[in-house]
N, C-alpha and C positions, 0 to 999 in steps of 0.2 A: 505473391506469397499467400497462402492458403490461412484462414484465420487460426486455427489451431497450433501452426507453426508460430505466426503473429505474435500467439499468446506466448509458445512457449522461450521464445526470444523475453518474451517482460519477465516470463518467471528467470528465467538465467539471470535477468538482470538484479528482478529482484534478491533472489539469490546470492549471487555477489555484491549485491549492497549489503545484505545484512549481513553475509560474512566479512567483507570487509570491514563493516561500522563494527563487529564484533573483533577481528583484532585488533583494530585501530584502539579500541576500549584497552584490551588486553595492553598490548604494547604500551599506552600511555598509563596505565595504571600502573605497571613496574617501576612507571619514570617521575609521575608526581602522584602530588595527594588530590582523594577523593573529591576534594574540595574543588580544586583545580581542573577536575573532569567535570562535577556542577556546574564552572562559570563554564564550560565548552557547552555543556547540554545548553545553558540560559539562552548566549549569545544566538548556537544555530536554531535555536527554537524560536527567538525573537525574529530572527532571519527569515524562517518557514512562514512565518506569521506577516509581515509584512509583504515577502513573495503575494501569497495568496490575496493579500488584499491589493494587491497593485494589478493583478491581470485582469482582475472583474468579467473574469469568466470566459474569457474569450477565447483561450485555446480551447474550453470546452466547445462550444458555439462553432467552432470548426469542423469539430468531430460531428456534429448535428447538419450543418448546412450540407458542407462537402456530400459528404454522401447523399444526402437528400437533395441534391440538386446538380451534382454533378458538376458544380461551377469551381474552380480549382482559384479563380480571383477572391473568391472567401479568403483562402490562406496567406496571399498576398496582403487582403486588408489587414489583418492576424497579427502579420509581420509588423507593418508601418506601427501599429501600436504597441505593440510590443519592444521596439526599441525605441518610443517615445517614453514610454513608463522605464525603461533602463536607465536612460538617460536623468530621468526627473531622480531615481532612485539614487542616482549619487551625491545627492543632498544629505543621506546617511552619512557620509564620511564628516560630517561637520559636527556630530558626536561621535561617532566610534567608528572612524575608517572600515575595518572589517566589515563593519553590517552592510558597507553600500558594496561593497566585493561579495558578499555571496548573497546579496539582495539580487544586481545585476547578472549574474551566476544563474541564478532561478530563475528568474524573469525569461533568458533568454532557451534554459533547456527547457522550462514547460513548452514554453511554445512548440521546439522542436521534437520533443517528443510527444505532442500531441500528432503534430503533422505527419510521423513514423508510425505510430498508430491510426491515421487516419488510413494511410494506406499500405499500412501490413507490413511497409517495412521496417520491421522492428529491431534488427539483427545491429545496427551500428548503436542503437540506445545499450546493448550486451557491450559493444567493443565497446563503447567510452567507459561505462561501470566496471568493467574486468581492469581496466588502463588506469582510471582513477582512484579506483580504490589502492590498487598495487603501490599508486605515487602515493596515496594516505599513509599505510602502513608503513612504508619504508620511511618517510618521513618524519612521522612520529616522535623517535627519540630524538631528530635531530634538531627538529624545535621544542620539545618539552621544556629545554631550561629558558626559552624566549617570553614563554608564559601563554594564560590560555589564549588569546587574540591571535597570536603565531599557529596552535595547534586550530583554533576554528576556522581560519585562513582555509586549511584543507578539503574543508565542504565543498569548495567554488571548484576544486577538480574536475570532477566528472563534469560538471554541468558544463565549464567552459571545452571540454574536450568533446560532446556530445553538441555544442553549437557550432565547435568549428566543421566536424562532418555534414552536420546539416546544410551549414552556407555553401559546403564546397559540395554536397552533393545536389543539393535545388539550385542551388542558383537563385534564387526568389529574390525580385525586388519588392521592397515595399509599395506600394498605394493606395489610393485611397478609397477603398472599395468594397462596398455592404453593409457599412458601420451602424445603417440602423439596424438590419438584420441580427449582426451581432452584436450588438449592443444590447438588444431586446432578448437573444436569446443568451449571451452571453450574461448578464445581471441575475436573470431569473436562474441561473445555475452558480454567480459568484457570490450571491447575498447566501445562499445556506453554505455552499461550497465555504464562503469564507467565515462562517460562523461556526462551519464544521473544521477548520483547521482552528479557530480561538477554541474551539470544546477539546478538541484534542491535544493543542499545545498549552494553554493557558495552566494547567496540571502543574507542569515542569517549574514555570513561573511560579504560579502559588507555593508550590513546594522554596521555591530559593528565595521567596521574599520571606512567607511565612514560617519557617522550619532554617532551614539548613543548607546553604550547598552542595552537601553532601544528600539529602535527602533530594533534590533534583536530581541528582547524579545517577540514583537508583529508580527514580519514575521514568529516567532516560531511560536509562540500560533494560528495562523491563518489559517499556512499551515494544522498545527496538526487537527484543527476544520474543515477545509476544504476536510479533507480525509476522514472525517465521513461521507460525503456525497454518499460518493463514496465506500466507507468499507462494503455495505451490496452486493455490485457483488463480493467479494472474495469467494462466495460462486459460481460461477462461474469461474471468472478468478485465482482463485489461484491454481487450478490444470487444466489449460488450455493449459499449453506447451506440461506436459506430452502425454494429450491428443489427442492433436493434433498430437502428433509424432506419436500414435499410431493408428490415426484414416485414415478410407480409403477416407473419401471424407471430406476433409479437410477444404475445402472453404465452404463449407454448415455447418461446423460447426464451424466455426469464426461467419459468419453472427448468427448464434441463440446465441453466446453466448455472440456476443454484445446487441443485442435484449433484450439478460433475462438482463446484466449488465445495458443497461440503464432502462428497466422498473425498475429495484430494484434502481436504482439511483435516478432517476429526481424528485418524488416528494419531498424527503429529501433534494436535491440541489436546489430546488426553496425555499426551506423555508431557508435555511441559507445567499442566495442569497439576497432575501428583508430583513430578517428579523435576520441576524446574530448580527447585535449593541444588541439585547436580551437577546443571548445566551453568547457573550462574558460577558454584562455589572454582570455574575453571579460570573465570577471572581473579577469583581471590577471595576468601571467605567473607569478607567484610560485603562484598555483594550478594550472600545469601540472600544475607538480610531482605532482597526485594524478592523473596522466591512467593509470599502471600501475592504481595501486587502482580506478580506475572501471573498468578494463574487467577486472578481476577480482571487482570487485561483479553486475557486468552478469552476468558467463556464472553466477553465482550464482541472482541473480534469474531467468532461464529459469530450469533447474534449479528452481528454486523453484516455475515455476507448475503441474510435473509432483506436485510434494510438495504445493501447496495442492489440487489436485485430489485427489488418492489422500487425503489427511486432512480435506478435507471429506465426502468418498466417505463414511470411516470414521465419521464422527460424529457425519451425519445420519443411518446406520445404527443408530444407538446402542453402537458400541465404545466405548466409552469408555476402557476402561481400556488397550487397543492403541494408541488416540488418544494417550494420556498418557506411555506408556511409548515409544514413538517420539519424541516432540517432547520429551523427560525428555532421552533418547542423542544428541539430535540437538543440541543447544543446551548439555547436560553437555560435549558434547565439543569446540564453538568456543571455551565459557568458558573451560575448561582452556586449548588455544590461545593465547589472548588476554592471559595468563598469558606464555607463555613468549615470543609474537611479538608482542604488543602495544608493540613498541618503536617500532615503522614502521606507516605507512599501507598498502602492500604486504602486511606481517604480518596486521594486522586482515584485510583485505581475504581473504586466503587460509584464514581459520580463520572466517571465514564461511561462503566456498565450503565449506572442508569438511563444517563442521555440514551445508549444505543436500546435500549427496552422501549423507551417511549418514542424513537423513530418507530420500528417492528409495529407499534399497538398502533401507531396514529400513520402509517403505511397502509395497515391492514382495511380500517375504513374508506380507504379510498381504490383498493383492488382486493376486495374481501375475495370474488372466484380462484383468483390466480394465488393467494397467501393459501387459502385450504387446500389446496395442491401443494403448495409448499409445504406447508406441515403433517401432510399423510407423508412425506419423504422423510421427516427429520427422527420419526423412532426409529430406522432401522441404521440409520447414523447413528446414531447414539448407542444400538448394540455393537455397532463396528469401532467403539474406543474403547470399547471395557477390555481387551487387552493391554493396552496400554494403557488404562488407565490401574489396571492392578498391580503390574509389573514396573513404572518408570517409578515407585518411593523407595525400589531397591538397588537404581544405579542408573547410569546411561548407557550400559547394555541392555538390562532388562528392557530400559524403556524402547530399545531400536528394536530389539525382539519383539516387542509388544505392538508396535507400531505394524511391521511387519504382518503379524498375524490379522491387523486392525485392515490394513486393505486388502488379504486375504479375504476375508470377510465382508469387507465391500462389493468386492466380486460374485463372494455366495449370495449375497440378502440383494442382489439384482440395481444395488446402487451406480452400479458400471454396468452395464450391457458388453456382450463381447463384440457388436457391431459398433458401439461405438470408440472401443479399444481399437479395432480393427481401423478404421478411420483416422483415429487420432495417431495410429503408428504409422499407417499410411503417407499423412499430411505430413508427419515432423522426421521421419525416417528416411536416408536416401534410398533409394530401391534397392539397389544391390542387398544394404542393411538387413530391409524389410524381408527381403525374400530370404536370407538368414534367420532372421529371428522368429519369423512367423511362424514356422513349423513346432519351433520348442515353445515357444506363447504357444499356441494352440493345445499342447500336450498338459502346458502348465493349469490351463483353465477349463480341460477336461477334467484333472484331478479335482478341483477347485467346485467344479460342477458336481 
């Protein structure tokens, strides 16, 4: 499977998760109080949080070996620890059952969907996310009156349906094999990786200890909506570690795959940016209320896909230890934050932005050539959301309108190349399709030109 299809299998995926997590929101908001959706954000959030800290990095460290060596017993080793931390992970049910069900849930889809990505085949991590979410939704009402533990139960869906394709399509036994490799290289990617999941989830936390219930509810719902912004570069960056590990000039292709991530980005984050009070007010007016924190998550997430790039840059290089000690300052410093402004959805929201600012400045010292390539890219992105960014504070048409003219404009200011549209339609198109579509694309991007 060609990487760019790869990619766009994560983005469907992505996709459907956030559609999903979004009617799943919907649905249970008809059925309980906001409150009720808080303790669901707490629990999977507490859930995400422990995942992360229990793989110590190892499915990443797959993605690095594999490729770089060709040896397929990496993933093997991968596995045997992987279901030794599932196993240890069910010492959660000794406080709150739920947590070790979609502790063990995550533990075992990372793994498997790192392995999918290791090798492009991405398409069954789509079927479990279309399959899982579908079982969310439909769900929903029918455990709402059970209480939230019943409705967080529903996270462990996809992930168990995305493990059981994996086992039945590898076949992989576990053994014992690489473990300092991965170890070594898994750490040096799970100490920020996992500091990077407390900066991002710990928010939610602060918000429900410090404030509200309810004010977790909408740092959830905002973040979630604020990644959709950002969710159509997964067709880029979700198989960009591998890549890079195996690619020979590696800094020329961090810069293009920030390039292709932000033109696929900006015009969708300018419309959520002005105009998210729209998109939320769908769930129920009472979720406007997070429409500041979403479009303070938004300009985070860009921002961010400048720092995933310069830190994958970093790590399929082997820094390891630059990798760690940036994403260590970068996530030390929202947590503190979170701390002092975790009163408010606003708060959270602003000590996230900041963490991702001081990745970007403390990234750039350590690949200053390849960031100034970055940033001659990023003004002509920014002329390409002022459509959307004018038009989405007067509705969710404007804003698609707006959006629309935003990658029109991508296209003119040269941020997509038509060879490499041509490629990307190439890769993820069946032929028959291609040979259809090509003639009217070609007509469209003559106009365009």
């Amino acid at each position: 499977m060609s990487v760019y299809r790869a990619g766009l299998w994560l983005y469907m995926s992505s996709i459907a998760s956030q559609l999903g997590g979004y009617l799943f929101w919907f649905v249970a908001a008809v059925s309980v109080r906001a409150s009720v959706l808080g303790e669901v954000a707490y629990l999977a959030t507490l859930a995400s949080i422990a995942t992360a800290l229990l793989t110590l990095g190892v499915p990443t460290a797959v993605m690095r070996l594999w490729p770089a060596t060709g040896d397929e017993r990496y993933a093997e080793g991968a596995l045997a620890f992987a279901v030794a931390a599932a196993a240890g992970s069910l010492l959660f049910a000794l406080w709150r059952p739920v947590l070790a069900l979609l502790v063990v849930s995550g533990l075992l889809s990372t793994y498997y969907t790192a392995y999918f990505q290791t090798t492009y085949n991405t398409r069954p991590v789509f079927y479990a996310t279309v399959v899982g979410q579908t079982a969310r939704v439909a769900a929903a009402p029918l455990l709402a009156p059970l209480g939230p533990d019943a409705l967080a139960a529903t996270y462990s869906i996809p992930g168990f349906l995305l493990t059981g394709l994996g086992a039945a399509a590898f076949r992989l036994r576990p053994r014992v094999f690489g473990m300092r490799e991965l170890a070594r290289a898994g750490v040096a990617a799970w100490l920020p990786g996992a500091v990077a999941v407390l900066g991002t989830n710990l928010g939610v936390v602060a918000a429900y200890n410090l404030a509200h219930a309810e004010t977790a509810g909408y740092v959830y719902i905002a973040q979630i909506l604020a990644g959709a912004a950002v969710g159509v570069s997964t067709i880029v960056t979700g198989v960009l570690l591998p890549y890079l590990s195996s690619s020979g000039e590696p800094d020329a292709a961090a810069v293009k795959a920030y390039r292709l991530a932000l033109a696929m980005s900006v015009p969708l984050a300018a419309a959520l940016v002005t105009g998210g009070v729209h998109f939320l007010s769908i769930l129920g007016r009472q979720y406007a209320e997070a429409a500041a924190a979403l479009a303070v998550f938004t300009v985070a997430n860009l921002i961010g896909l400048a720092a995933g790039s310069l830190g994958g840059l970093m790590y399929a290089k082997g820094l390891y230890m630059p990798s760690l000690a940036v994403g260590m300052a970068a996530n030390v410093t929202r947590i503190a934050l979170y701390a002092l402004l975790g009163s408010s959805d606003v708060g959270v929201a602003v000590s996230f932005l900041v963490g991702s600012l001081v990745a970007v400045m403390l990234y750039v010292v350590f690949q200053r050539p390849v960031a100034w390539e970055m940033a001659a890219v990023t003004p002509r992105a920014l002329l390409a959301s002022l459509p959307a960014f004018v038009l989405a504070p007067f509705g969710v048409l404007p804003a698609a309108a707006g959006a629309v003219a935003g990658y029109a404009l991508v296209v003119r200011l040269r941020l997509v190349t038509r060879g490499e549209l041509a490629d990307l339609a190439r890769q993820i198109l069946p032929s028959n399709l291609y040979v259809l579509v090509a003639p009217v694309a070609s007509k469209v991007l003559d106009v365009l030109d």
